[in-house]
C-alpha positions in Angstrom: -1.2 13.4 -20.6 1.7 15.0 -19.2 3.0 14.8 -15.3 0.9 17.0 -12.6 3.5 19.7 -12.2 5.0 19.0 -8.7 3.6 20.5 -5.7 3.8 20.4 -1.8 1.4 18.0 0.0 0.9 19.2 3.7 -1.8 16.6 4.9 -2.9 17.0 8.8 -3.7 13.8 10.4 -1.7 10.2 10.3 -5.5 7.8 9.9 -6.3 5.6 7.1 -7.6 8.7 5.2 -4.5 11.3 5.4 -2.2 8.6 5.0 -4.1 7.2 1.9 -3.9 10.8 0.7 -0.4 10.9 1.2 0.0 7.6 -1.0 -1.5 8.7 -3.4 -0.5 12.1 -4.1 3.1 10.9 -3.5 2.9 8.3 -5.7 1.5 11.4 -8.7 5.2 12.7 -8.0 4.5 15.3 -4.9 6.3 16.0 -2.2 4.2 15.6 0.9 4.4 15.3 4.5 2.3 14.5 7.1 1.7 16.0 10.3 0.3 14.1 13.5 -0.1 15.3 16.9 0.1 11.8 18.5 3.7 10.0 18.8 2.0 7.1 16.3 -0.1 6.7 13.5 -3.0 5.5 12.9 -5.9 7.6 14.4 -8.9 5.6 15.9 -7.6 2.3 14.0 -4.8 1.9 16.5 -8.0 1.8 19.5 -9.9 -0.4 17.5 -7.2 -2.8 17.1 -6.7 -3.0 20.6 -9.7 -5.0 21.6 -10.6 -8.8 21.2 -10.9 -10.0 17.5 -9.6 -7.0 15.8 -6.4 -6.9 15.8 -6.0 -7.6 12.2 -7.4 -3.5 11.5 -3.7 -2.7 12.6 -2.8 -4.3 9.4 -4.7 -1.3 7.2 -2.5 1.2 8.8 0.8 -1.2 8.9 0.8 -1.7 5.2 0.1 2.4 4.8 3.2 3.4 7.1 5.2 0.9 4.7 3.6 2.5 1.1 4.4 5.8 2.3 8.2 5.2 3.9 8.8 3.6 0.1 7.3 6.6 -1.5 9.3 8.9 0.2 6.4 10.6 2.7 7.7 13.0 5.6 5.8 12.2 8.6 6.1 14.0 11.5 4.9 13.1 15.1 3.8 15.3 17.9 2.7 17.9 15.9 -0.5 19.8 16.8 -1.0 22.3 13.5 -3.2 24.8 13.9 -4.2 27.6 10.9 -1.3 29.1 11.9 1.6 26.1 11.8 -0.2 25.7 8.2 0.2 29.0 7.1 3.8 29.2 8.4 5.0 26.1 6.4 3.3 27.5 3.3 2.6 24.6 1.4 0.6 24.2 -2.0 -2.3 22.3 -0.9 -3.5 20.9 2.2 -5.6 18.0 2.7 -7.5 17.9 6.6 -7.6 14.1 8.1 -8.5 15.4 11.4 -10.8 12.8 12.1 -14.0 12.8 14.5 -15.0 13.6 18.1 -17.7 12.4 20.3 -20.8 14.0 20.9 -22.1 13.9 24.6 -25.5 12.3 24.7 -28.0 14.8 25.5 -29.4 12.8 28.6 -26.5 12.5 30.2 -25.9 14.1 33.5 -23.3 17.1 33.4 -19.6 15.2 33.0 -18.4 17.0 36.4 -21.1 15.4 38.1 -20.9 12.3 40.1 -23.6 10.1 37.8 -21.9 12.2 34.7 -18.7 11.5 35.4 -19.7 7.4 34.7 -21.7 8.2 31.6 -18.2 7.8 29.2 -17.3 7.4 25.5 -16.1 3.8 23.7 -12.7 5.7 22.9 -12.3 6.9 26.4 -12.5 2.9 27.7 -9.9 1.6 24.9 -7.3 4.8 25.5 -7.7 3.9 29.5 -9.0 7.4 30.1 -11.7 5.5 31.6 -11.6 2.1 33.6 -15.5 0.8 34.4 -15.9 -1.7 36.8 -19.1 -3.5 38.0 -22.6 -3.4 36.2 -21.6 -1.8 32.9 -24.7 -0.5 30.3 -23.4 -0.2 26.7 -25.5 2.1 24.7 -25.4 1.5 20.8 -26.9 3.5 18.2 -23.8 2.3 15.9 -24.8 -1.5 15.3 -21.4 -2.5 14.3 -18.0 -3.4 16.2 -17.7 -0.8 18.8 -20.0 -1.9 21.0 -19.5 -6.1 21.2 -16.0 -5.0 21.5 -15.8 -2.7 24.2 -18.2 -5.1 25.6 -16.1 -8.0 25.3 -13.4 -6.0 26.7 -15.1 -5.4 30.2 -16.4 -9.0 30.3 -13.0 -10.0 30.2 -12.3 -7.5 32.9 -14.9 -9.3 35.1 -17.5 -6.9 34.3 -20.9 -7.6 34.1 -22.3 -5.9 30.5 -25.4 -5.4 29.1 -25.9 -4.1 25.7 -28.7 -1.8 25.2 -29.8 -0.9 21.6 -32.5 0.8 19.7 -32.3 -1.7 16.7 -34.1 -5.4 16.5 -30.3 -7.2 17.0 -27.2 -6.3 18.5 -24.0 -5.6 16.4 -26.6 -5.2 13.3 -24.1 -4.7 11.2 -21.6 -7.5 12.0 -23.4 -9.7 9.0 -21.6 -7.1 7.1 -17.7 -9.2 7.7 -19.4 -12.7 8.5 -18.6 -12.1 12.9 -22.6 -11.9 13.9 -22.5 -15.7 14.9 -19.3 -15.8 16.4 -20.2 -12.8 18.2 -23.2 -14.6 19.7 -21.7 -17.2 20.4 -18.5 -15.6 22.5 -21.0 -13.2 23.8 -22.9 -16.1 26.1 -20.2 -17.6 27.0 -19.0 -14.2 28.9 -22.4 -13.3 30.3 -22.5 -10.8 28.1 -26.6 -9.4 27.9 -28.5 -8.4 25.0 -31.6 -6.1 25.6 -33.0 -4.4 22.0 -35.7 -2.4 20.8 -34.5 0.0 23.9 -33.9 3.6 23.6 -32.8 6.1 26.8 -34.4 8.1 27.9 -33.2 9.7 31.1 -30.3 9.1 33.5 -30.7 10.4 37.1 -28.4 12.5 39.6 -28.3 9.1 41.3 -27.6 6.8 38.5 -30.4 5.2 37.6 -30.9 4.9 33.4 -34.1 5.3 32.3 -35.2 2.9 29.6 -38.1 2.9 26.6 -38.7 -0.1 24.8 -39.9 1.9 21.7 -42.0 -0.6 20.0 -44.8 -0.5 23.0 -43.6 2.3 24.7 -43.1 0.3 28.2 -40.4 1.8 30.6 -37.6 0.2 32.1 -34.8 1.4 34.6 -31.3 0.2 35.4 -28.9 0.9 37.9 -25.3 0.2 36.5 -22.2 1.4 38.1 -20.9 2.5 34.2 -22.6 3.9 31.0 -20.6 3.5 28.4 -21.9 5.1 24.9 -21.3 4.3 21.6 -23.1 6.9 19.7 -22.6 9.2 16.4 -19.4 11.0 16.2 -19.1 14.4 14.9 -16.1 16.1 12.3 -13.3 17.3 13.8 -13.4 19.9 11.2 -12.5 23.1 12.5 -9.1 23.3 11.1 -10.3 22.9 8.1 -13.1 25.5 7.8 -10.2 28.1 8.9 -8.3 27.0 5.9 -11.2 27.7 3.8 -11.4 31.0 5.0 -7.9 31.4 4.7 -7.2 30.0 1.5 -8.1 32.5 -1.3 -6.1 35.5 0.9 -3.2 32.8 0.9 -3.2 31.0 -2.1 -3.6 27.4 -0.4 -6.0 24.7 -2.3 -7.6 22.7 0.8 -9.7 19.4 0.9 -11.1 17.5 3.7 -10.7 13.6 4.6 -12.6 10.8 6.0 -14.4 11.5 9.4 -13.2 15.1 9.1 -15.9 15.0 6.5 -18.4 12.8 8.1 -17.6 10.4 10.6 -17.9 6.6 8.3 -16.1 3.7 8.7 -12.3 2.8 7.4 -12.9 1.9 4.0 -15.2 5.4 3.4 -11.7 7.3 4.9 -9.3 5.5 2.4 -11.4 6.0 -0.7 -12.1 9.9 0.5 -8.2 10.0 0.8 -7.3 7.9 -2.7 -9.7 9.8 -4.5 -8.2 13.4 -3.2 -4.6 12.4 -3.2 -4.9 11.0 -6.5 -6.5 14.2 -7.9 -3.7 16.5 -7.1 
């Protein structure tokens, strides 16, 4: 088969998954550029890597940065495209790597109020939006890195941290890349307690967390100084349903990326973005 005839790649988002789209569509013989509102790339990765025992996921986007600067890929920092910065540029296609946001439990207090305002996300503790101090309660509905990290993080900080979780272990998941037993075993030496099978239910104008142990439905309460949550994200996808509705009017083909999609994990992001890049 011949050559794709040569287009212009305007991909929205510098994580795993645009950057992986730019790879690959690059690498088909397009011209692309990439557009990031941050100063760096990297998306969540770059927080990720930031905590104890994962700094090796700055790696993923490292060897990315390098593909792309060999292939020729524009990237451009401090860029915040909206519909309209799209439009204006008038590319071919555009591919949305927009990423995820997080959802605000639904018993949490109001975030203006003073037990709200110490109800925060994992992403606002590794940016340093948020600095918890004291009795910290981590909430995990994720099972996997987030929370023994961001834990570990505040036991280093001379926290003391308590992981609460609806499933039967903490960091479920970590069997997944063989770090469940070196997880237990760093998380007693910092203190570090895990309570399961526990589900909230309620947190208080004062504070106070109220607990379910779901298997025998017997209550519990807390009083930490911190909630920290590490829950379900959701797509940051309205760019890209603006596109959509934009696209037949101005002739732009548009795909979506990774989280922008669903929020997943790394690997889900750089097949979304190999499989789309390579496509074009």
């Amino acid at each position: 088969a011949g050559a794709a005839p040569r287009r212009r790649v305007l991909v929205v988002g510098a994580g795993p998954g645009g950057l992986q789209t730019a790879i690959a569509a690059a690498a088909r013989g397009h011209e692309v550029t990439v557009v990031e509102r941050e100063t760096v790339a990297g998306g969540q990765v770059r927080w990720a890597a930031s905590v104890p025992n994962r700094a090796e996921l700055g790696d993923v986007v490292r060897n990315q940065l390098t593909e792309c600067a060999d292939l020729g890929v524009v990237i451009e920092y401090g860029v915040t495209a909206d519909a309209d910065c799209v439009s204006a540029r008038r590319p071919d296609v555009v591919v949305v790597a927009t990423g995820s946001r997080p959802v605000r439990p639904w018993w949490a207090p109001p975030a203006d109020t003073p037990a709200g305002s110490r109800v925060v996300d994992v992403l606002e503790v590794l940016r340093g939006d948020a600095e918890p101090t004291g009795d910290v309660l981590v909430v995990d509905q994720l099972g996997f890195h987030q929370a023994t990290s961001v834990a570990e993080l505040l036991a280093d900080r001379g926290c003391r941290v308590e992981i609460v979780t609806p499933s039967m272990v903490v960091g479920q998941d970590l069997g997944v890349t063989l770090d469940q037993e070196t997880w237990w075993i760093r998380a007693a030496a910092k203190g570090i307690v895990s309570s399961t099978d526990r589900i909230v239910n309620a947190v208080n104008p004062d504070g106070e967390v109220h607990l379910m142990h779901h298997p025998t439905g017997a209550t519990e309460t807390r009083r930490p100084d911190w909630v920290v949550t590490v829950l379900p994200y959701a797509p940051a996808d309205e760019l890209y349903h603006e596109l959509r509705r934009r696209a037949d009017e101005e002739g732009i083909e548009v795909h979506r990326v990774g989280d922008a999609v669903a929020p997943r994990r790394i690997h889900a992001a750089v097949v979304d973005g190999d499989r789309i890049g390579a496509g074009l």
